[in-house]
C-alpha positions in Angstrom: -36.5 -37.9 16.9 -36.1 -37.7 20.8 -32.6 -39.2 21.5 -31.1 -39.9 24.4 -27.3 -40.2 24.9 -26.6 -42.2 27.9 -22.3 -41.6 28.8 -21.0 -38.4 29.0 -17.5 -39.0 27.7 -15.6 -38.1 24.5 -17.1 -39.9 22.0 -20.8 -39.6 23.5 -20.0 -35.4 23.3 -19.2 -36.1 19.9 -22.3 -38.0 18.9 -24.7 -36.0 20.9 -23.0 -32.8 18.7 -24.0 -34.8 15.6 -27.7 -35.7 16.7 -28.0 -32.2 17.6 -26.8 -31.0 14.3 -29.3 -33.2 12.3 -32.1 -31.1 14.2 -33.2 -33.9 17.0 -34.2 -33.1 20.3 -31.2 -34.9 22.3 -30.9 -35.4 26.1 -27.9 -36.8 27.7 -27.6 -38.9 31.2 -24.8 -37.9 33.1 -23.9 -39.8 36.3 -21.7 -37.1 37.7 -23.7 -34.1 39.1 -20.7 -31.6 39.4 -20.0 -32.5 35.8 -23.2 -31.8 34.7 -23.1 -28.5 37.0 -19.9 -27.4 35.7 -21.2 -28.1 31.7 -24.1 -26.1 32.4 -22.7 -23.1 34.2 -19.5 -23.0 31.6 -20.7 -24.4 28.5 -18.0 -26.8 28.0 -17.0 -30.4 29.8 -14.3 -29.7 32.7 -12.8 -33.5 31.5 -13.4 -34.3 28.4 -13.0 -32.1 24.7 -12.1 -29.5 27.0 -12.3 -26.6 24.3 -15.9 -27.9 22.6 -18.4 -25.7 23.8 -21.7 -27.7 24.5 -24.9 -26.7 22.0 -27.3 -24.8 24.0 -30.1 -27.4 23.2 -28.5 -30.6 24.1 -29.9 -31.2 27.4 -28.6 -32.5 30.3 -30.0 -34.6 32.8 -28.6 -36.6 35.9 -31.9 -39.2 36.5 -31.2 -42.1 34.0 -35.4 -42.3 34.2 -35.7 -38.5 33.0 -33.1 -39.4 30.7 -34.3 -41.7 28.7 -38.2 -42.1 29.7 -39.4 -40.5 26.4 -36.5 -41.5 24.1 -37.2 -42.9 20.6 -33.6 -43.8 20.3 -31.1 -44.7 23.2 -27.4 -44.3 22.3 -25.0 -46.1 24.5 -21.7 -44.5 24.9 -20.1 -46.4 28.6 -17.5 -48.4 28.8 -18.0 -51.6 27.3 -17.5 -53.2 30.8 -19.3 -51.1 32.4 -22.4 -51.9 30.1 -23.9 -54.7 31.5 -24.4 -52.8 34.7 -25.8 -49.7 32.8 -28.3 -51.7 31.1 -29.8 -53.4 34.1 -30.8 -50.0 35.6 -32.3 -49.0 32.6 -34.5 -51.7 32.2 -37.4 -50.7 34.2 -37.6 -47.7 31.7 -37.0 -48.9 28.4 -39.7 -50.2 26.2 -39.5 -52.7 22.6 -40.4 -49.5 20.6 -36.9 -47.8 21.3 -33.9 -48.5 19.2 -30.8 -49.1 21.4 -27.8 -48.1 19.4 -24.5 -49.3 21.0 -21.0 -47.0 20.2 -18.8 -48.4 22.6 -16.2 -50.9 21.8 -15.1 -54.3 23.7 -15.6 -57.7 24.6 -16.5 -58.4 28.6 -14.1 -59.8 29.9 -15.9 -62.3 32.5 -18.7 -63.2 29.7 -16.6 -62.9 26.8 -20.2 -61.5 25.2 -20.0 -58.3 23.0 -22.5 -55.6 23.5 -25.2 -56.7 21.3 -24.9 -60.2 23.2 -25.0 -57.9 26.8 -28.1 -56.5 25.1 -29.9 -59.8 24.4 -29.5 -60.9 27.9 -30.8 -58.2 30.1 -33.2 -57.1 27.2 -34.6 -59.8 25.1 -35.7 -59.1 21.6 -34.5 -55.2 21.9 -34.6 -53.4 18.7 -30.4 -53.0 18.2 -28.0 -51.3 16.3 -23.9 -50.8 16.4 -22.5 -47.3 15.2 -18.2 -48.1 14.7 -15.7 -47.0 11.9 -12.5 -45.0 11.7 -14.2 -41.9 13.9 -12.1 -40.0 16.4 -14.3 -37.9 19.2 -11.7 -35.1 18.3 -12.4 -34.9 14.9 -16.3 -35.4 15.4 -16.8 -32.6 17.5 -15.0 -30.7 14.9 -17.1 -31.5 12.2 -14.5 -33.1 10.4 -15.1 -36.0 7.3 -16.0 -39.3 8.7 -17.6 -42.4 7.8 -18.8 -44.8 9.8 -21.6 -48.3 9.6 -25.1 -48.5 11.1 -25.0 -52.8 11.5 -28.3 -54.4 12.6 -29.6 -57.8 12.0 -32.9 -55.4 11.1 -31.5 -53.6 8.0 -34.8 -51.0 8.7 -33.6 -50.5 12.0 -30.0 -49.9 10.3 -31.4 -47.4 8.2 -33.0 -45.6 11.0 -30.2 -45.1 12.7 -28.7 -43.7 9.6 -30.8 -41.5 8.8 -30.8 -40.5 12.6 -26.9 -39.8 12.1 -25.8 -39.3 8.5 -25.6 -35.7 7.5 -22.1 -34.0 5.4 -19.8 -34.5 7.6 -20.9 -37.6 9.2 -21.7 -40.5 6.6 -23.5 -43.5 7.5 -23.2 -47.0 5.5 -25.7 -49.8 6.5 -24.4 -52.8 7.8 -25.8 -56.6 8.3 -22.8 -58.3 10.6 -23.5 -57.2 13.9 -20.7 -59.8 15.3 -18.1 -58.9 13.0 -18.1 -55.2 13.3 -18.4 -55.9 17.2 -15.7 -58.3 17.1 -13.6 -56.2 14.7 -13.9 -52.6 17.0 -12.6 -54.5 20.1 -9.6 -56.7 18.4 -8.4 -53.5 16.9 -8.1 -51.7 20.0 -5.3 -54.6 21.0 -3.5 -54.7 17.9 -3.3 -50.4 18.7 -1.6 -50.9 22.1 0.4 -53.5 20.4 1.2 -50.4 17.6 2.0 -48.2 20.4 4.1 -50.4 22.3 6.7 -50.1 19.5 6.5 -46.3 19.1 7.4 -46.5 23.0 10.4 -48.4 22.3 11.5 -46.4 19.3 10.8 -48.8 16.5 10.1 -47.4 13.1 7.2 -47.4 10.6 8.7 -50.5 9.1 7.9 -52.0 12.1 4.8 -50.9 13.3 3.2 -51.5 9.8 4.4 -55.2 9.8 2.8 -55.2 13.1 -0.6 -54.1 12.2 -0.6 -56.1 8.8 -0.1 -59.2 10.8 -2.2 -58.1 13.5 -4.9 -58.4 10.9 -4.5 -61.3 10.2 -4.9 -62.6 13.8 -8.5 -60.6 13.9 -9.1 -62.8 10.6 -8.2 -65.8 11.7 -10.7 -65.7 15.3 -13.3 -64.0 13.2 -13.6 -66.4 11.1 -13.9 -68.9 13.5 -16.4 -67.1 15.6 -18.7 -66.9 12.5 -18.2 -63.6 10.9 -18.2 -62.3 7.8 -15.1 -61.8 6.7 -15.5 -59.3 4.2 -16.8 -56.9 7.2 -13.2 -56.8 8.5 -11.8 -55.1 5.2 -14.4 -52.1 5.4 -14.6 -49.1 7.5 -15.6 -51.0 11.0 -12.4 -53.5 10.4 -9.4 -52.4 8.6 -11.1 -49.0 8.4 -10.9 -48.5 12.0 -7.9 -50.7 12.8 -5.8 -48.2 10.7 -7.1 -45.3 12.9 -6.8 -46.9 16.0 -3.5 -48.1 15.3 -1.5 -45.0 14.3 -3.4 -41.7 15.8 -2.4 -39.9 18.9 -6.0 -39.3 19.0 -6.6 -43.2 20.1 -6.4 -43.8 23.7 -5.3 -47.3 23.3 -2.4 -46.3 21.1 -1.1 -43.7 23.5 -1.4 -46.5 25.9 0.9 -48.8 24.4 3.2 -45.8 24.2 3.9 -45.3 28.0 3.8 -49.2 27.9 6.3 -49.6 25.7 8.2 -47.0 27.8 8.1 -48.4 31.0 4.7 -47.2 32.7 2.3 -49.8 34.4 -1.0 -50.4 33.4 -2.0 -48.5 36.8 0.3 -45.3 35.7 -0.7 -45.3 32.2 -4.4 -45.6 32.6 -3.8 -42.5 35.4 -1.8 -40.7 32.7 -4.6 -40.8 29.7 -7.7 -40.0 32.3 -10.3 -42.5 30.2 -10.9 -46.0 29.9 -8.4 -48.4 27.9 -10.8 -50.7 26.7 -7.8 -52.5 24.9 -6.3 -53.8 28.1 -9.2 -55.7 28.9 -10.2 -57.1 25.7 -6.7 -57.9 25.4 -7.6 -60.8 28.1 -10.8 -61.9 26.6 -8.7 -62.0 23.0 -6.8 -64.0 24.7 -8.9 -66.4 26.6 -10.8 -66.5 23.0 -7.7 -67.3 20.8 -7.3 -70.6 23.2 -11.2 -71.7 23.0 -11.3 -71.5 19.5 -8.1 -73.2 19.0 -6.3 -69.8 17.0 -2.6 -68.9 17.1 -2.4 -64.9 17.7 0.9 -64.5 19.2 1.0 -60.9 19.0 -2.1 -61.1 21.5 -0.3 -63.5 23.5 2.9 -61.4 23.9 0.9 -58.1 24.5 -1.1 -60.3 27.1 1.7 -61.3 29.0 3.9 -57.6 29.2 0.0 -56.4 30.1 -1.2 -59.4 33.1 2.2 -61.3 33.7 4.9 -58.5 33.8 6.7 -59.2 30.6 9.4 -57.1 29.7 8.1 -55.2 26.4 11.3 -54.7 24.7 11.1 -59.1 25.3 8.3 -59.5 24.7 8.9 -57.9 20.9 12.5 -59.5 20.6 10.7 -62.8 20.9 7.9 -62.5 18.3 10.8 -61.8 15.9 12.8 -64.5 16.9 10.2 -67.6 16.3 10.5 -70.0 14.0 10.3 -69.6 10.2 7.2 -69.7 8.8 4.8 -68.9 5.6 3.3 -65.9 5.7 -0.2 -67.1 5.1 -0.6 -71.1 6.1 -4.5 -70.9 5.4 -5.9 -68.9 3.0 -8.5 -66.7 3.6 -12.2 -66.5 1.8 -12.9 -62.7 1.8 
């Protein structure tokens, strides 16, 4: 297939790599002319997987039209705030018979709309797929295992984007709940920084596994009243990925939550990783969510207010242990 990769960071690297492994003829946009000067010149990124050396037939362009005027497939790989933006200079180029794959993670903060919602609006009726699961660029781009889901309301266009991907390193499952795995890779990225808080105070394991377990539960509990299946959020694009997320030094929004929990401000520690923390923000729109839908998630409301009001961390932790005594599970929950 002719693929286009449009986002030049990490994880779209790592994709591109994957598409280019599986024999298609892949072209990536890159906004940044000196980064696409210095890639092509030196073979490698001067920013991002410093040490992967760029396959000589992934080509690089730095018009979004040449980029993607002849593309079967579109893989989006921006920032998930960023996306609405991206998509509405697309538009005058992209037509119903390519398949916009989204791999970026998040809920927009001003909209509160995930990326297939984004999608809907700016490009009605838009064939659409989500690629998420437990996948670190890192280990991508060096051909380590990984599984992720293809998720489509189409199940055909979920097993063409499968097919596009899947090959023995990189294992594809089809996927139905395009909300849930959507919903499920953005909550996870605030229950990391939540994880990484605690390592930047010196908490244990004990602690940080409490944390994510209950952290769980709060993604259960404002899944399942947004409407999502809830089974989605015990396979690879929910607990899958939340583990992942939530305990690698490969996960930007882990590391984060490190130098939060160690003092840094969200200025300093976004300067310090170099990449977007798309857990800060969707820590607002978690948030904002958790009141509209009427859902307790107090370890999103203590992470909000270290992140937006200037809480104290150490606090901010001290408190969530200290409330009162409760059952560990007031509602159960239908898998």
């Amino acid at each position: 297939m002719n693929i286009s990769v449009v986002g030049g960071g990490s994880w779209g690297i790592s994709l591109a790599n994957v598409l280019v492994d599986n024999g298609h003829n892949v072209t990536m946009y890159l906004r940044d002319k000196e980064q696409c000067e210095y890639i092509q010149k030196e073979g490698h990124s001067p920013k991002y997987l410093k040490d992967f050396v760029f396959p000589q037939t992934l080509q690089l362009k730095t018009s979004l039209e040449d980029a993607i005027v002849n593309a079967e497939m579109i893989l989006m790989v921006v920032p998930l705030q960023q996306l609405q933006d991206v998509l509405q200079k697309m538009t005058p180029f992209v037509t119903k018979k390519m398949i916009l794959v989204n791999a970026s993670k998040g809920i927009h903060f001003k909209t509160l709309k995930t990326a297939s919602e984004l999608v809907e609006d700016i490009l009605p009726g838009q064939p659409y797929a989500v690629l998420s699961g437990p996948s670190h660029a890192e280990e991508v781009s060096k051909r380590l295992l990984t599984s992720v889901v293809s998720c489509s309301s189409d199940v055909e266009i979920a097993k063409v984007v499968q097919d596009a991907f899947m090959n023995d390193y990189f294992r594809v499952y089809v996927h139905t709940d395009v909300r849930g795995v959507e919903i499920a890779g953005a909550l996870k990225n605030v229950v990391a920084i939540a994880s990484g808080l605690l390592s930047g105070l010196e908490q244990g394991d004990n602690a940080r596994a409490a944390l994510i377990s209950r952290g769980l539960f709060e993604i259960f509990k404002l899944a399942k009243k947004m409407g999502c299946d809830m089974q989605t959020f015990m396979g690879l694009a929910g607990v899958g990925d939340l583990i992942v997320t939530a305990t690698s030094v490969h996960s930007r929004n882990y590391r984060a939550g490190i130098l939060l929990g160690k003092g840094c401000s969200v200025e300093e520690l976004e300067k310090e990783i170099g990449m977007v923390v798309e857990g800060i923000m969707t820590t607002q729109s978690a948030h904002t969510l958790a009141k509209m839908h009427g859902v307790e998630m107090p370890i999103t409301n203590a992470l909000y207010a270290v992140l937006f009001e200037g809480k104290n961390p150490e606090k901010a932790v001290m408190e969530l242990m200290k409330r009162s005594k409760k059952h560990e599970f007031l509602e159960k929950m239908e898998l």
